[in-house]
N, C-alpha and C positions, 0 to 999 in steps of 0.2 A: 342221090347223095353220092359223091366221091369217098372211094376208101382211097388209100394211102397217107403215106405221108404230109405234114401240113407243106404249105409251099414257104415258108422259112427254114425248110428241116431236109430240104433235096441234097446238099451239100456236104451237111453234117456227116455221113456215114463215111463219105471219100476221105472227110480231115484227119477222123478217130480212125480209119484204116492207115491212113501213113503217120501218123504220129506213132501207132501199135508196131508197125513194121518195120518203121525206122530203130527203135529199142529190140524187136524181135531181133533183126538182122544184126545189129553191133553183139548181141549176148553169141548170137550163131559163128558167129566173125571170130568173136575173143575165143570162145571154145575149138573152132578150130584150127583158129593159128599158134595160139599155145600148147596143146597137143603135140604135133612136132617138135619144140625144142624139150618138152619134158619128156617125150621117147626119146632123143638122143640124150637128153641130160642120165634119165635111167642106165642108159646102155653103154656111157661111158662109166659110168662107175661100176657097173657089173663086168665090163672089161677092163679095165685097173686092179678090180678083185681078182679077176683071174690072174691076170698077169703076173702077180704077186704070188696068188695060189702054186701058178705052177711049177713056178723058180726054187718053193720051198724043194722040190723032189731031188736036186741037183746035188750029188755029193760035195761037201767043202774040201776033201783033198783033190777034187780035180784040176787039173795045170790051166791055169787061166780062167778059175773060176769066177773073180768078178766081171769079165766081160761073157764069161757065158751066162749067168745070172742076169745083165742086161740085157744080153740080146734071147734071151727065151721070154724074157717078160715081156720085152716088144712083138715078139714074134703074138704070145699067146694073146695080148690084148688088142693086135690085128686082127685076129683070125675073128677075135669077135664080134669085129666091127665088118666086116666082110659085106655083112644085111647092108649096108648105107651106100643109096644108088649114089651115082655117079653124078647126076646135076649137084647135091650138095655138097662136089667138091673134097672130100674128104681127104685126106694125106696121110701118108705113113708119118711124117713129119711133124704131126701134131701128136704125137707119141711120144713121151721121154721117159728115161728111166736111168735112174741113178743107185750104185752103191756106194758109202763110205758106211765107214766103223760100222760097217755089219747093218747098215739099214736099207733095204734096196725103197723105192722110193718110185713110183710110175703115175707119172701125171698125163692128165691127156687136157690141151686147149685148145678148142675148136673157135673158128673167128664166126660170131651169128652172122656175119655179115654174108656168108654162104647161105642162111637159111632166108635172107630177106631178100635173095636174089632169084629163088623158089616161091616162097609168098611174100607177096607184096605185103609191107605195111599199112594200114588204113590210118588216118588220123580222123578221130572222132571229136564232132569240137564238145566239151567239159569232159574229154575222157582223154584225149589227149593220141599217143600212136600205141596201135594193135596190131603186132606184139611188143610191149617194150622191153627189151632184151638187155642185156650186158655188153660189153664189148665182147666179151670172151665166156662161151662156155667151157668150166672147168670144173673136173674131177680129179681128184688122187684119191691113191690107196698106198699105204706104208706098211712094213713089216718089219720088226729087230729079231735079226737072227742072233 
Protein backbone atom coordinates (compact mmCIF):
# COMPACT_ATOMS: atom_id res chain seq x y z
CA UNK A 1 0.00 0.00 0.00
CA UNK A 2 1.16 3.59 -0.99
CA UNK A 3 1.25 6.28 1.85
CA UNK A 4 1.02 9.72 0.62
CA UNK A 5 -1.06 11.85 -0.88
CA UNK A 6 -4.26 10.66 -2.85
CA UNK A 7 -3.33 11.46 -6.63
CA UNK A 8 -6.18 14.15 -6.97
CA UNK A 9 -4.52 15.94 -3.94
CA UNK A 10 -0.51 16.47 -5.63
CA UNK A 11 -1.42 19.98 -6.59
CA UNK A 12 -3.49 21.17 -3.85
CA UNK A 13 -0.66 22.19 -1.51
CA UNK A 14 1.24 24.40 -4.34
CA UNK A 15 -2.46 26.30 -4.92
CA UNK A 16 -3.07 26.85 -0.94
CA UNK A 17 0.74 27.96 -0.82
CA UNK A 18 0.33 30.80 -3.44
CA UNK A 19 -2.94 31.76 -2.69
CA UNK A 20 -1.49 32.09 1.40
CA UNK A 21 1.53 34.05 -0.07
CA UNK A 22 0.04 36.05 -2.27
CA UNK A 23 -2.10 37.82 1.02
CA UNK A 24 1.11 37.15 3.22
CA UNK A 25 3.26 39.20 0.78
CA UNK A 26 0.53 42.36 0.06
CA UNK A 27 0.03 42.68 4.30
CA UNK A 28 4.23 42.41 4.30
CA UNK A 29 4.14 45.16 1.37
CA UNK A 30 1.51 47.61 2.89
CA UNK A 31 3.41 47.42 6.29
CA UNK A 32 6.45 48.35 4.87
CA UNK A 33 5.72 50.85 2.60
CA UNK A 34 3.60 52.83 4.88
CA UNK A 35 6.10 52.77 7.68
CA UNK A 36 8.23 55.44 5.81
CA UNK A 37 5.86 58.06 4.98
CA UNK A 38 4.45 57.81 8.80
CA UNK A 39 8.24 58.19 10.02
CA UNK A 40 8.55 61.28 7.96
CA UNK A 41 4.83 62.34 8.64
CA UNK A 42 5.94 61.82 12.71
CA UNK A 43 9.08 63.88 12.13
CA UNK A 44 7.75 66.66 10.41
CA UNK A 45 5.55 67.58 13.03
CA UNK A 46 8.09 66.91 15.76
CA UNK A 47 10.14 69.43 13.72
CA UNK A 48 7.46 72.15 13.18
CA UNK A 49 7.08 71.68 17.13
CA UNK A 50 10.37 72.68 17.49
CA UNK A 51 10.77 75.19 15.35
CA UNK A 52 8.10 76.98 16.96
CA UNK A 53 9.45 75.87 20.43
CA UNK A 54 12.65 77.47 19.88
CA UNK A 55 11.56 80.91 18.49
CA UNK A 56 9.58 81.34 21.64
CA UNK A 57 13.37 81.97 23.43
CA UNK A 58 13.92 85.16 21.25
CA UNK A 59 13.46 88.53 22.96
CA UNK A 60 10.49 90.89 21.22
CA UNK A 61 12.64 93.96 21.59
CA UNK A 62 15.13 92.78 19.33
CA UNK A 63 15.73 94.96 16.01
CA UNK A 64 14.23 92.75 13.26
CA UNK A 65 12.60 90.50 15.46
CA UNK A 66 10.07 89.06 12.94
CA UNK A 67 12.50 88.00 10.60
CA UNK A 68 14.64 86.48 13.17
CA UNK A 69 11.66 84.53 14.63
CA UNK A 70 11.45 83.14 10.89
CA UNK A 71 14.47 82.30 10.32
CA UNK A 72 15.37 80.54 13.84
CA UNK A 73 12.15 78.43 13.29
CA UNK A 74 13.45 77.42 9.86
CA UNK A 75 16.88 76.97 11.01
CA UNK A 76 15.55 74.85 14.07
CA UNK A 77 13.04 72.57 12.03
CA UNK A 78 16.02 71.87 9.56
CA UNK A 79 18.29 70.70 12.03
CA UNK A 80 15.68 68.31 12.66
CA UNK A 81 15.11 66.89 9.65
CA UNK A 82 18.97 66.58 9.07
CA UNK A 83 18.07 62.31 9.77
CA UNK A 84 16.50 62.27 6.04
CA UNK A 85 18.98 60.75 3.55
CA UNK A 86 19.45 62.31 0.50
CA UNK A 87 17.52 59.78 -2.12
CA UNK A 88 14.23 61.26 -0.63
CA UNK A 89 15.06 64.45 -1.89
CA UNK A 90 14.45 66.49 0.94
CA UNK A 91 14.80 70.66 0.68
CA UNK A 92 15.21 73.38 2.78
CA UNK A 93 12.49 74.68 0.75
CA UNK A 94 9.72 72.73 1.81
CA UNK A 95 10.12 74.54 5.08
CA UNK A 96 7.89 77.70 5.64
CA UNK A 97 7.44 79.81 8.25
CA UNK A 98 5.45 82.75 8.74
CA UNK A 99 4.80 85.73 11.32
CA UNK A 100 1.91 88.26 11.41
CA UNK A 101 -0.16 89.72 14.39
CA UNK A 102 2.03 87.73 16.67
CA UNK A 103 1.42 84.30 15.32
CA UNK A 104 4.49 82.54 13.81
CA UNK A 105 3.17 79.75 11.92
CA UNK A 106 5.87 76.85 10.29
CA UNK A 107 4.43 74.37 7.96
CA UNK A 108 6.54 71.80 6.41
CA UNK A 109 5.14 70.12 2.53
CA UNK A 110 6.88 67.47 1.48
CA UNK A 111 5.81 66.13 -2.19
CA UNK A 112 5.39 61.92 -1.63
CA UNK A 113 6.17 61.89 -4.84
CA UNK A 114 9.95 61.78 -3.56
CA UNK A 115 9.07 58.69 -1.34
CA UNK A 116 7.40 56.67 -4.51
CA UNK A 117 10.73 57.24 -6.25
CA UNK A 118 12.46 55.25 -3.13
CA UNK A 119 9.68 52.48 -2.99
CA UNK A 120 7.92 51.61 -5.70
CA UNK A 121 4.20 51.55 -5.49
CA UNK A 122 2.59 48.08 -5.88
CA UNK A 123 -0.97 47.91 -7.37
CA UNK A 124 -2.87 45.12 -5.73
CA UNK A 125 -5.84 44.11 -7.91
CA UNK A 126 -9.30 44.61 -5.07
CA UNK A 127 -6.72 46.59 -3.11
CA UNK A 128 -5.97 48.90 -5.29
CA UNK A 129 -1.91 51.01 -4.99
CA UNK A 130 0.54 50.43 -1.92
CA UNK A 131 1.18 53.08 -0.61
CA UNK A 132 -1.67 55.33 -1.42
CA UNK A 133 -0.40 58.59 -0.35
CA UNK A 134 -1.57 62.26 -0.62
CA UNK A 135 -0.11 64.63 -2.94
CA UNK A 136 1.66 66.26 -0.28
CA UNK A 137 2.74 65.30 3.09
CA UNK A 138 1.96 67.99 5.48
CA UNK A 139 2.61 69.21 8.94
CA UNK A 140 2.27 72.59 10.83
CA UNK A 141 2.63 73.84 14.05
CA UNK A 142 1.38 77.37 15.22
CA UNK A 143 2.02 79.53 18.21
CA UNK A 144 0.16 83.20 19.48
CA UNK A 145 2.59 85.18 21.07
Amino acid sequence: MKSGLPRKQKGAAAIEFALVFVIFFAVFYGMLSYSLPLLLMQSFHQAAAEGVRRSVSLDPGTAGYSALVVQRAKDAAQAQLNWIPGSLKFLPGYITATYTNNLLTVKITYPSANIKAVLPALVLPGVGTVPNLPTNLTATSSLQF
